[in-house]
N, C-alpha and C positions, 0 to 999 in steps of 0.2 A: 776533468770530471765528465762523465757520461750519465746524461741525462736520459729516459727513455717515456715519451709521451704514448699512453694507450688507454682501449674503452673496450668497455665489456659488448657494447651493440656498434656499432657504426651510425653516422648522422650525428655524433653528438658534439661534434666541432673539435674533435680533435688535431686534424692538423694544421686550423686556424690556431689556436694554441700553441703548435710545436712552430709555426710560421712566424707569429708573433713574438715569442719570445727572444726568438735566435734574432730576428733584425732592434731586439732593444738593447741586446749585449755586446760583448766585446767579443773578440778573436774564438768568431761562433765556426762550427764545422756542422752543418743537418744534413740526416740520413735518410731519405726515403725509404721505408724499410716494405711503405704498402705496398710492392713489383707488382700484384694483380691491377692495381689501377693506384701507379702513381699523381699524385695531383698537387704535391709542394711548388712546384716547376711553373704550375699554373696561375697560383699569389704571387712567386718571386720573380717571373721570367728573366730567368737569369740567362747568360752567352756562355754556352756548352761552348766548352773547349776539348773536349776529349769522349769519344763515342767507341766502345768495343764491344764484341760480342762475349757471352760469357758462355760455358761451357762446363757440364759436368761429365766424368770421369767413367765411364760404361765399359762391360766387358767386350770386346774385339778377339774373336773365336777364330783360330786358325785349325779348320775342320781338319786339313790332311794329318794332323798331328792327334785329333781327337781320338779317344778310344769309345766314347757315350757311354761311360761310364757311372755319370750321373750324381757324381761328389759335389759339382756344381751348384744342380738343382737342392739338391738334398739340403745344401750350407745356407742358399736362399732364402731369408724369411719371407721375402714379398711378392717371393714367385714370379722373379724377372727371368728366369732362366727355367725352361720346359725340356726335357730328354726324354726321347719313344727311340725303339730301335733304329739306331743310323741316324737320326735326324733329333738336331739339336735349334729351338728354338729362341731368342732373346729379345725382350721386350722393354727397351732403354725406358720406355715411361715410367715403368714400374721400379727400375733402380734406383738405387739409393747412394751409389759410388762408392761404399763402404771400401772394396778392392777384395772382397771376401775368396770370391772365386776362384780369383787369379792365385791366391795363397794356396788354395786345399787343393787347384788339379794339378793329379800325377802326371801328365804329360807335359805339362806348361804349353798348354793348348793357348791358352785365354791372355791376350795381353792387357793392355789400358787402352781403352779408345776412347772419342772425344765423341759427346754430344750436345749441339746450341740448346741453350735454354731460355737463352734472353741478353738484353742490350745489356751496357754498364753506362752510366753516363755520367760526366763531371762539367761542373758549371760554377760560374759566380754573379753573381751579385753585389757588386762593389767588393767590399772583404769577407763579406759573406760565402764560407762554399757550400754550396750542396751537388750531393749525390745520387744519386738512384737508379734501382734496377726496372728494369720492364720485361715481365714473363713473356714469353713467347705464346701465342694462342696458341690453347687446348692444350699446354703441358700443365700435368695437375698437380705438380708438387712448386710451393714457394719458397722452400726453406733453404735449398742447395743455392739458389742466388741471392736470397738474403743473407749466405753465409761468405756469399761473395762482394755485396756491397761494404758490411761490417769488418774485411780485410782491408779497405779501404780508411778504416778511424784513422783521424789526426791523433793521438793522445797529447798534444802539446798545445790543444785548441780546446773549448770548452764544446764538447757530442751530444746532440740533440738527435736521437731517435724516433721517427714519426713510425709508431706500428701501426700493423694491420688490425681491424678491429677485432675485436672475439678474444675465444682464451685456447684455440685449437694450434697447431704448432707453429705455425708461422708467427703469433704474435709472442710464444713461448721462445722461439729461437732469436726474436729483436730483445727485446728485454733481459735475455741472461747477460751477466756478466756487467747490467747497470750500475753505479752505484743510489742511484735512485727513481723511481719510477713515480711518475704524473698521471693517475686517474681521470680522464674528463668523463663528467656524467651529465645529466638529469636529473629534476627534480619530478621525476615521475615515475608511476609502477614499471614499467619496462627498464626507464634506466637503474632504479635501486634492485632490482632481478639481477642485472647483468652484473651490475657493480657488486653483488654479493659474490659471483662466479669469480670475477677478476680478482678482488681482493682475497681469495683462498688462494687461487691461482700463488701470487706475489708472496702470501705468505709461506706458502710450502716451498716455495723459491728461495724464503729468507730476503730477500728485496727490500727493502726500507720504500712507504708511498708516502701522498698524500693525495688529496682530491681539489679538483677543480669542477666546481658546479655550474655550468654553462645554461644560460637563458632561464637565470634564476628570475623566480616571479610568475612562472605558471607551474603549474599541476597540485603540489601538499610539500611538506615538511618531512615524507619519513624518511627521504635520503639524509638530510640533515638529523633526523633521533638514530639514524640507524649507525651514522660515522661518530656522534654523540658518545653511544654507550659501548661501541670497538674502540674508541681512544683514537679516530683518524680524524687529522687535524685538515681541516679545512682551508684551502691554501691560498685560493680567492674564490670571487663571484661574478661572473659575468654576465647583466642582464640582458634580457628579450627584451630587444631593441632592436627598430626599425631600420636606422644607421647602420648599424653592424652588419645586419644583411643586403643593405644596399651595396656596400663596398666590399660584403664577399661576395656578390653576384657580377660587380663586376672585374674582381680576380684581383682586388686590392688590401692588401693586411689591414685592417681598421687601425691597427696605433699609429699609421702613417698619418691618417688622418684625425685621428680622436688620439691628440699626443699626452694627456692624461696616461693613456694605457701603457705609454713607456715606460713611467715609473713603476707602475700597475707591479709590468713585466720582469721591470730590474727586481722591485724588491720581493718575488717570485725566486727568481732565480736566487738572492739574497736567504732567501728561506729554506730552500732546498738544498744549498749547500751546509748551513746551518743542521738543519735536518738527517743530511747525511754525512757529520761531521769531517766535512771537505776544506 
């Protein structure tokens, strides 16, 4: 079962959530999916056993073959490839490794060539594994190594996906292919804003959610009237409490020590299978 934890804003404790859970259950696999700034690594510190670079797939121009013809450019939606008379420019940031180019030019100018994008890294935690990717500074796309971490799923292990916060592509390319997705919010205007974005998001996905209300007990009630009259069931409650941030400040899952929350966690995970008749 692939479980996918996400939030419409960031800060809202989501991947204390996706941390928590995976150490209450059984023969867990988590995915750091956030590569812009993983931080699971940082609750579990686990012993990385395997470290590689990862790489996406760029056009590699063999000029003496080229005609600057310009079929390249022209096929480009993102405008990685520029052609002016004789001189052919290529701007790996901007591709997308689709392989478009190499398809439509007449000369077979254009091969595959490689370029780093960021780390891969695998590690455990007792039985516990986790994953995750780390972007490379200043490349501005997330989603070609989030689609490299997620080649990485056990499917014979129960997949916990930690995404990136927002609803822009990156947390869109962790989430497809879940069979259920974990909303963490707030009970405040900013979080019931976001959480209106996400849950369109999910629905136009088809994704089956439910919501987790984090540091219940300040702000109002309309996150709770607003999942109310959508029919999103509420999956638990986690209060603003002192403890809880004591021991994620200093890089400790709180159910290790508030062992209450293991059960919390199990019958979470209990629900969402339920939920997404798994």
């Amino acid at each position: 079962m692939i479980i996918s934890v996400a939030s419409g804003k960031g800060g809202t404790g989501k991947t204390s959530v996706a941390v928590n859970m995976a150490i209450s259950i059984e023969k867990v696999q988590l995915l750091d999916c956030d590569v812009e700034e993983p931080n699971a690594h940082l609750l579990l510190h686990p012993k990385i056993i395997n470290e590689e670079p990862a790489y996406m797939l760029v056009p590699n121009l063999n000029e003496r073959s080229c005609n600057y013809c310009g079929k390249c450019a022209n096929f480009c939606q993102y405008n990685a490839i520029f052609v002016i008379h004789e001189k052919i420019l290529i701007f790996p940031e901007l591709c997308h490794g689709c392989g478009g180019c190499i398809l439509i030019c007449p000369k077979k100018a254009i091969k595959e060539g490689k370029h780093k994008i960021g780390m891969l890294k695998r590690g455990y935690k007792g039985d516990l594994e986790l994953v995750y990717g780390e972007l490379e500074v200043g490349k501005p796309m997330a989603t070609p190594l989030i689609r490299q971490v997620k080649r990485l799923i056990d499917k014979n292990k129960n997949v916990i996906l930690d995404a990136p916060p927002g609803t822009s592509c990156p947390m869109i390319e962790t989430v497809k292919g879940s069979d259920f997705c974990i909303l963490v919010t707030e009970p405040t205007p900013f979080g019931l804003h976001d959480l209106k974005i996400t849950v369109q998001v999910l629905e136009d996905m088809k994704i089956p959610f439910g919501v987790i209300v984090n540091r219940a007990g300040i702000g109002d009630k309309k996150v709770y009237d607003y999942c109310n009259n959508k029919g999103i069931p509420i999956l638990l409650e986690i209060p603003y409490e002192r403890r809880i941030a004591e021991l994620y400040s200093k890089g400790v899952p709180f159910s290790l020590e508030m062992t209450e929350y293991k059960e919390k966690f199990q019958k979470l995970f209990n629900d969402v299978k339920r939920l997404a008749n798994k």
